[in-house]
N, C-alpha and C positions, 0 to 999 in steps of 0.2 A: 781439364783434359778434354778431348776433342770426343764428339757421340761416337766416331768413328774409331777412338780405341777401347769405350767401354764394353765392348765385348769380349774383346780378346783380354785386355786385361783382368775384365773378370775371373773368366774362366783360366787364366795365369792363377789369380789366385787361389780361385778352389782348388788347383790342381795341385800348388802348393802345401796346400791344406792339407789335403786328402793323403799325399806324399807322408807329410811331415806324422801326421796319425796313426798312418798304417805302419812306419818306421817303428815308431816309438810303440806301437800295441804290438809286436809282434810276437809271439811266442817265445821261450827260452829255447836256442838249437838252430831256428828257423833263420833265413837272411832274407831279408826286404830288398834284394837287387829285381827282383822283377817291378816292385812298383817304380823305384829307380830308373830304371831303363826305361819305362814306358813313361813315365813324368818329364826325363831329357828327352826324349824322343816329340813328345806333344808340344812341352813346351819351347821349341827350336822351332814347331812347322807352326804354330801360333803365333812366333814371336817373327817372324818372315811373312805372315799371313797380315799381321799388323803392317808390316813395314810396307807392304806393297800395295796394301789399302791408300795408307798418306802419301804413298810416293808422287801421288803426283803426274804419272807418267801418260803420254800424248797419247790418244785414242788411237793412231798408226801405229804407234809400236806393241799398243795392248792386241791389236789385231796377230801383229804377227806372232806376237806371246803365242797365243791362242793357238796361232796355225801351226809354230815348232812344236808346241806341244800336240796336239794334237798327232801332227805328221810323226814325232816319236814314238808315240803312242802304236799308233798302225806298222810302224816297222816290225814293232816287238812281236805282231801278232803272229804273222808267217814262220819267225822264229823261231816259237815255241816249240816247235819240235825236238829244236836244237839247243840242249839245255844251257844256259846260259852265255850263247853265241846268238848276240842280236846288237842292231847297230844305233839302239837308242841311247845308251852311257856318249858313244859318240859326237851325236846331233848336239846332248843338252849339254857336253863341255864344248862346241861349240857358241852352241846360244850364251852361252855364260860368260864366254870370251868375250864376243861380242857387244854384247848389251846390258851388261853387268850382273852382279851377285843378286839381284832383287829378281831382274829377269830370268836369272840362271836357275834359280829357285824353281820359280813359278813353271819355266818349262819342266822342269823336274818332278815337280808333285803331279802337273798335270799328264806327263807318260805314264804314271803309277797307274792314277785313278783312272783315267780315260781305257788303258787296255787293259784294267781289272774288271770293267764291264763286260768282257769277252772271255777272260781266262780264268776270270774267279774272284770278288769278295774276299776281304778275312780280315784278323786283325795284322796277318803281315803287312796288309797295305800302307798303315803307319810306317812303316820300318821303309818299305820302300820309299813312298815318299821323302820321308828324311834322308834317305842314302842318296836318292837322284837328286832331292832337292840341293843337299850339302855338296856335289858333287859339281852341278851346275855353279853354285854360287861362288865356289874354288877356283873358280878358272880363271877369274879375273887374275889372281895372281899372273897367272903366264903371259899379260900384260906389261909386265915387268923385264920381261924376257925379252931379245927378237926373237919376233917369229918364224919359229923354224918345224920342219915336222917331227926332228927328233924330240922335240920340250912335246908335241902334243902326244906322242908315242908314248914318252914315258908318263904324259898324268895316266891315259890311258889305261896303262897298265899297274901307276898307284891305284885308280879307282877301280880297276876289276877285283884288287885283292880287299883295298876298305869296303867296298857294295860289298862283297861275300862274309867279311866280319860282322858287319852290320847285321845283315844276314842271319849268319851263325847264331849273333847275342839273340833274336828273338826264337832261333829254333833252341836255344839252354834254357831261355826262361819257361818257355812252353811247354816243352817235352824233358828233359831232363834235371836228377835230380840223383844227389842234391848239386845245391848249386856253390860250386868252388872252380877254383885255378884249374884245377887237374880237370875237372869234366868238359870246362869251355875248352881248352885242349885239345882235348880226346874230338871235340864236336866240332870244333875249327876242322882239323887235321881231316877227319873224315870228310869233310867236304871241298876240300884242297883242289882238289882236279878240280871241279865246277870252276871255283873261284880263278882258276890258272885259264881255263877255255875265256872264262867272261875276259882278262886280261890280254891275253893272242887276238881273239873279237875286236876289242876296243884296239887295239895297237895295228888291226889289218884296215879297220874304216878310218883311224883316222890320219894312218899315213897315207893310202890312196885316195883319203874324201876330203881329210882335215881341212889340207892348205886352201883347199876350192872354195869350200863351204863359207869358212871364216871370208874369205875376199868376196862371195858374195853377199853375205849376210852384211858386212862391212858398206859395201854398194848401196844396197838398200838404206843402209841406216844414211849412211852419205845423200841419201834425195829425201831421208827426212827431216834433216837438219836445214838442207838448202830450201823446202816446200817452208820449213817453220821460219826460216828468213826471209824467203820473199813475204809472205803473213804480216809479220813483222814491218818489213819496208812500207806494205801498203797500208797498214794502221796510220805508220806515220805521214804516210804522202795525206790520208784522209784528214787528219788532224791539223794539216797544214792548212789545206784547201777550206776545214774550217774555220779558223782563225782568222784568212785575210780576210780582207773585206769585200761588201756583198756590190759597192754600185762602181761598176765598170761602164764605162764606153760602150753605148750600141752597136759602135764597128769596132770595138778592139777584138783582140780575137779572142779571148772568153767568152765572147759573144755566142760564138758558133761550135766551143769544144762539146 
């Protein structure tokens, strides 16, 4: 196994553990969905945390990672105001689109974390993370698709209502009790407007930004592909120029390149 999955692995395992213990110890009455949810929850942003470590991927596009994330991040912050009307869900199913399920991730966790430094810490932050993360990394599917603004409307508006489940599950495990069918329910539905504003939001950025965003982000990635072939051509022109041989002609023109 490579040094670089022993840690996530690790801590895969303990979390497994720790899961499977608390499952099995639990009281007579009691339900272990809360260690559940927080077990799939961790173990999804570990197991994407893994992947993006070996991935592999060009120092240019870890840049831009960085920057969509980032930039998502700052959008959400002006936002706040406006409870669950901000144009970040938008950006990271664009990046996702884009640049794939590994990148889509990565811009995803990093909108969580980056504008929880302004709005707040917690343990929701897991929950977000996996919600943008899972969210971004979805998008590729729409790959499959042509691209039209209606497919991006409606992920759009699938993720404003899954973020707010998502959502929801960590507000039942946290505050509400006990924990059954009827109560997640009761605490979805309650929070239904949110979840429908975050849905209109995503559906209003990404039918006026979607189409733009995705063709430029597209751009971009298109001159990193042609920069990593020119690269490429010149490895090999060097490779050539070492192989021939060294004693030319005083006047040939080698001479003077």
């Amino acid at each position: 196994m490579s040094r670089r999955l022993l840690l996530p692995a690790g801590l895969a395992v303990m979390l497994a553990l720790m899961v499977t213990v608390q499952v099995r110890e639990a009281p007579a009455g009691t339900t272990p969905w809360a260690f559940v949810v927080v077990g799939v929850a961790l173990g999804t942003v570990l197991a994407f945390a893994a992947r993006f470590e070996t991935s592999g991927m060009q120092a240019r596009v870890l840049v831009v990672v960085a920057l969509l994330g980032t930039l998502s991040a700052l959008f959400r912050v002006p936002f706040a105001a406006a409870p669950n009307l901000q144009p970040s869900t938008y950006l990271v199913l664009c990046s996702g689109y884009v640049f794939g399920p590994v990148a889509g991730f990565a811009v995803g966790a990093l909108t969580a974390i980056v504008s929880n430094f302004f709005l707040g810490h917690g343990p929701w932050t897991l929950f977000q993370v996996f919600a943008w993360g899972l969210a971004g990394a979805s998008a590729v599917v729409l790959r499959r698709l042509t691209l039209r603004a209606r497919w991006l409307i409606a992920a759009g508006i699938v993720w404003g209502i899954l973020f707010g489940i998502i959502m929801n599950v960590w507000t039942w495990i946290a505050f509400v009790y006990p924990l059954t069918l009827r109560t997640f329910m009761v605490t979805w539905i309650a929070g239904l407007s949110f979840d429908l504003l975050h849905a209109a939001g995503n559906a209003l950025f990404l039918g006026l930004l979607g189409m733009k965003t995705i063709r430029i982000l597209e751009r971009y990635r298109g001159r990193f592909r042609w920069v990593r072939q020119q690269d490429d051509e010149g490895k090999g022109a060097g490779k050539a120029e070492d192989a021939a041989p060294d004693a030319a002609p005083a006047g040939s023109s080698r001479s003077w390149q």
